[in-house]
Every structure is written in structure tokens, then in C-alpha cells.
C-alpha positions in Angstrom: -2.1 15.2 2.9 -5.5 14.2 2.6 -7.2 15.5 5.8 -6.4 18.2 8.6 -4.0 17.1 11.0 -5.4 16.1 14.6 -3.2 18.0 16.5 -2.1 21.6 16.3 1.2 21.3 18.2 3.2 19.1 16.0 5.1 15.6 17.8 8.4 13.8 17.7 8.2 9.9 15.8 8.5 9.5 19.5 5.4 11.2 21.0 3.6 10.2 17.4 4.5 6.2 18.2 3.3 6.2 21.6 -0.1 8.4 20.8 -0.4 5.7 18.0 -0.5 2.9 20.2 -2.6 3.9 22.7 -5.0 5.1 20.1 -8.7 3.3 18.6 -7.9 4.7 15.0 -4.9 4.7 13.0 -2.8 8.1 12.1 -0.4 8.6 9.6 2.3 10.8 10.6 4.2 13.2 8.3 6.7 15.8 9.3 5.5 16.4 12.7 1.7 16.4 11.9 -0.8 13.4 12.7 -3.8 12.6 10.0 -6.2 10.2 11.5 -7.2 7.6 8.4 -10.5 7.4 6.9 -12.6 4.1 6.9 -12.5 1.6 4.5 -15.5 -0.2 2.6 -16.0 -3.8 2.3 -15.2 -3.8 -1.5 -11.6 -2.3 -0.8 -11.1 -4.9 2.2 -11.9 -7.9 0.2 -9.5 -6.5 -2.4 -7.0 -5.7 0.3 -7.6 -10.0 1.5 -7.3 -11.3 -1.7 -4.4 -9.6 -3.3 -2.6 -10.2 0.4 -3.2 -13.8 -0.2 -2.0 -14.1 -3.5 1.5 -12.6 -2.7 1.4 -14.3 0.2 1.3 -17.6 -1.5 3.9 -16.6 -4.5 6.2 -14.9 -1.9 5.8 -16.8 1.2 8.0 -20.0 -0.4 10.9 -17.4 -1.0 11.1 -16.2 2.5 8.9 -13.1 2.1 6.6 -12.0 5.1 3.2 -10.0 3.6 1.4 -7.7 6.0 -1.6 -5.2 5.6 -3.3 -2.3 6.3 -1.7 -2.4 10.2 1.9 -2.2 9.9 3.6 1.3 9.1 6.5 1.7 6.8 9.2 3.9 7.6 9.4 5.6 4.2 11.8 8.5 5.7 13.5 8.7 9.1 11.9 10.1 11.6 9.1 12.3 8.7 6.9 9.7 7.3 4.8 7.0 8.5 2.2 5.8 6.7 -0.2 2.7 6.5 0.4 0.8 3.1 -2.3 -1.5 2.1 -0.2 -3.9 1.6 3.6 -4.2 2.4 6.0 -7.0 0.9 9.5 -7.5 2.7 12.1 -9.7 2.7 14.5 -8.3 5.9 15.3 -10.1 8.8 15.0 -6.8 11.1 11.4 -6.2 9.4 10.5 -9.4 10.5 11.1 -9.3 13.9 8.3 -10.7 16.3 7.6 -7.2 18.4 8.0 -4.8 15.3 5.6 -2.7 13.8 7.4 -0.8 11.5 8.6 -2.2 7.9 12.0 -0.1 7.2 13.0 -2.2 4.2 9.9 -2.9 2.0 10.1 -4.6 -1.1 6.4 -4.1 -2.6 3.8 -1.7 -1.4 0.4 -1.9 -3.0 -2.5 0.3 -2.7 -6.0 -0.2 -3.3 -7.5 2.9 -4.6 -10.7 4.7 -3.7 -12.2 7.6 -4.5 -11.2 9.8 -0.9 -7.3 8.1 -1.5 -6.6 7.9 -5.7 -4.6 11.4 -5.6 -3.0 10.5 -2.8 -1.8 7.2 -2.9 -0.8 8.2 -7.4 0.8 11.4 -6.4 2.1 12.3 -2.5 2.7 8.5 -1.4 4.0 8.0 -5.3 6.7 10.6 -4.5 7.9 9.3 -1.5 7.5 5.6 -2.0 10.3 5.9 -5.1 12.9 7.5 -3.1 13.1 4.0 -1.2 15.8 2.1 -2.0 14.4 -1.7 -0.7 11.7 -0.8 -2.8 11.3 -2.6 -6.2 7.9 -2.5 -6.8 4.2 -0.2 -5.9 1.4 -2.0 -7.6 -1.9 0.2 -7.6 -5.1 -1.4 -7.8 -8.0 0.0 -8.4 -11.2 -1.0 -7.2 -14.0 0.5 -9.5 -12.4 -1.0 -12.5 -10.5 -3.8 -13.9 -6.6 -2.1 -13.7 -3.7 -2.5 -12.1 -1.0 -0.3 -12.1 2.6 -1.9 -11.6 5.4 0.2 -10.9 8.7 -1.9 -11.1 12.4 -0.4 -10.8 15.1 -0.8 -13.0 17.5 -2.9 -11.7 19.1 -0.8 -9.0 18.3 2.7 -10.3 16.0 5.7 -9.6 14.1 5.2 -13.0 10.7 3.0 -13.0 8.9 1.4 -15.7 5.2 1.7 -15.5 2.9 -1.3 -16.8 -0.8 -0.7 -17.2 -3.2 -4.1 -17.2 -6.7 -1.9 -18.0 -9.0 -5.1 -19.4 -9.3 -8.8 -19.6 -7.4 -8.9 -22.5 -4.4 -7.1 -20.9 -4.3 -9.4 -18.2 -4.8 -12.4 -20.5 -2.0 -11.1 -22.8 0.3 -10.9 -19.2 -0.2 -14.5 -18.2 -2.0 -13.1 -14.9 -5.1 -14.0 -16.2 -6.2 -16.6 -12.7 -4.3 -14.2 -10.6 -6.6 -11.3 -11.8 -9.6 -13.6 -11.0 -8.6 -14.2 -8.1 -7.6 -10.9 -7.3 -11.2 -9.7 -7.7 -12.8 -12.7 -6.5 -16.1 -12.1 -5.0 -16.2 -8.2 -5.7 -18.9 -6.8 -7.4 -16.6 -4.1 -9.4 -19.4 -3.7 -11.7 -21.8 -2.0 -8.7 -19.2 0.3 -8.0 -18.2 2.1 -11.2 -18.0 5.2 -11.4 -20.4 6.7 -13.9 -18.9 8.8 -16.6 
């Protein structure tokens, strides 16, 4: 994980789920332990708005509920909770008025930083593809013009993994106004890192 966990004594999903909700900050929880998540900056929460509201409006017509950043998905029982950035799903008992766990995701998408890149492309990666419902983990990342799209084949354990790294990629795609408005109002250009 990326931080130290906040508690010594490790918790049941119980004990976890109730700490989480009387708690100011949101925790992860893996295997017993509790990792309180970092902040965010307003670059990665404008990307966070406007890729949520451009699934929303492709997926919305076909039933699909988008949440982000506050729901947890179940990714395995009772061992790992985390907080997708974005989370895609399709199942009546996801969509249930009281719940605030995703079980069934269809997408997950991450917006990448520097404190969560590893993380989110190698631990969360891991896990994420052992999950059935899940069809697709898009990776976005914020100090340059790529997205990562990891789609599954058919219903298998294999993934293919499509790279769109520059205008011309995304032109070549067809997702060239989704990729505008994907980055919007973001000044990506500000926050490059320097090589």
C-alpha cells in the first residue's frame, strides 16, 4: 500500500465499515489494515468531473449508474476496499438507494498522480483483473495527454491494453471530442513533469 496503516491492531470489514463512517477522511482497507487517503488537487478533481460526466452521458441511456471518488468497491470479500475514482456498474443490487459498496463493477478508472501512479498501475492493477463484472480499467493520466484502456476479452482472464499517448492517437480512435472534453479546462501543460 501506499502509506502506513492507521491502526496497529488490525479490524473486521465490520469494525472497518463502521470506523469508515463515522470518520472525516476516507480509508482504504486491505486485509485487516486501514490506509487513510491522501488529498487530491484541483487538476485531478476536474479530471475526475469531466470524465464522470462523459460516461455518465454515454452509459446513463443504457441503464448504467456512474459514481466517484465516494463509493468503495468490493474487489475481494471481506480483504479489499478501496475508493475508485471512478466506478461504472450496471447491477441492480449495486444500485440500491442505501448502498455504498459497488460489488459488481463494470469500469473502474483512475486518474493518476504522482503519490498514486504505482499504485493504481501495479497493486489496484492486480486486484482489479481478478474481477469478474469487470470489463474495463481505463487509466488517465493527468500530466500528460494518455489514456490507458484496459478492456477484457470476452469472458476471459486475458486483457488487451490500448494506449492513446497524443492528439493523433486519439484522432486516429474516433475519441477525438471525448478527449477534449475529457481535459476540458485543465491546464495539463502547467503540470508536466519535467524530464
Amino acid at each position: 500500500m501506499i502509506a502506513q496503516p492507521v491502526r496497529k491492531q488490525k479490524m473486521t470489514v465490520e469494525e472497518y465499515l463502521a470506523f469508515e463512517g463515522k470518520s472525516e477522511v476516507r480509508h482504504e482497507f486491505y486485509n485487516g489494515e486501514v490506509y487513510a487517503m491522501a488529498g487530491t488537487t484541483i487538476t485531478h478533481n476536474l479530471l475526475v468531473d469531466n470524465v464522470k460526466e462523459i460516461i455518465k452521458h454515454q452509459l446513463r441511456p443504457r441503464g448504467c449508474q456512474v459514481f466517484s471518488e465516494n463509493i468503495k468497491v468490493e474487489v475481494f470479500r471481506d480483504t479489499y476496499l478501496p475508493y475508485p475514482d471512478i466506478i461504472a456498474t450496471w447491477n441492480p443490487f449495486d444500485l440500491r438507494g442505501d448502498n455504498n459498496i459497488v460489488r459488481q463493477p463494470r469500469l473502474i478508472i483512475e486518474v493518476l498522480s504522482k503519490s498514486t501512479e504505482n499504485h493504481d498501475r501495479s497493486f489496484k492493477w492486480q486486484r482489479y483483473r481478478k474481477m469478474p463484472s469487470l470489463w474495463y480499467y481505463m487509466l488517465v493520466d493527468q500530466y500528460s495527454m494518455t489514456v490507458e484502456l484496459f478492456s477484457r476479452i470476452e469472458e476471459t482472464a486475458e486483457w488487451i491494453n490500448s494506449m492513446y499517448e497524443s492528439s493523433e492517437d486519439v484522432r486516429r480512435s474516433g475519441f477525438a471530442k471525448t478527449e477534449r472534453r475529457i481535459i476540458g479546462r485543465c491546464d495539463l501543460q502547467r503540470h508536466r513533469v519535467n524530464t
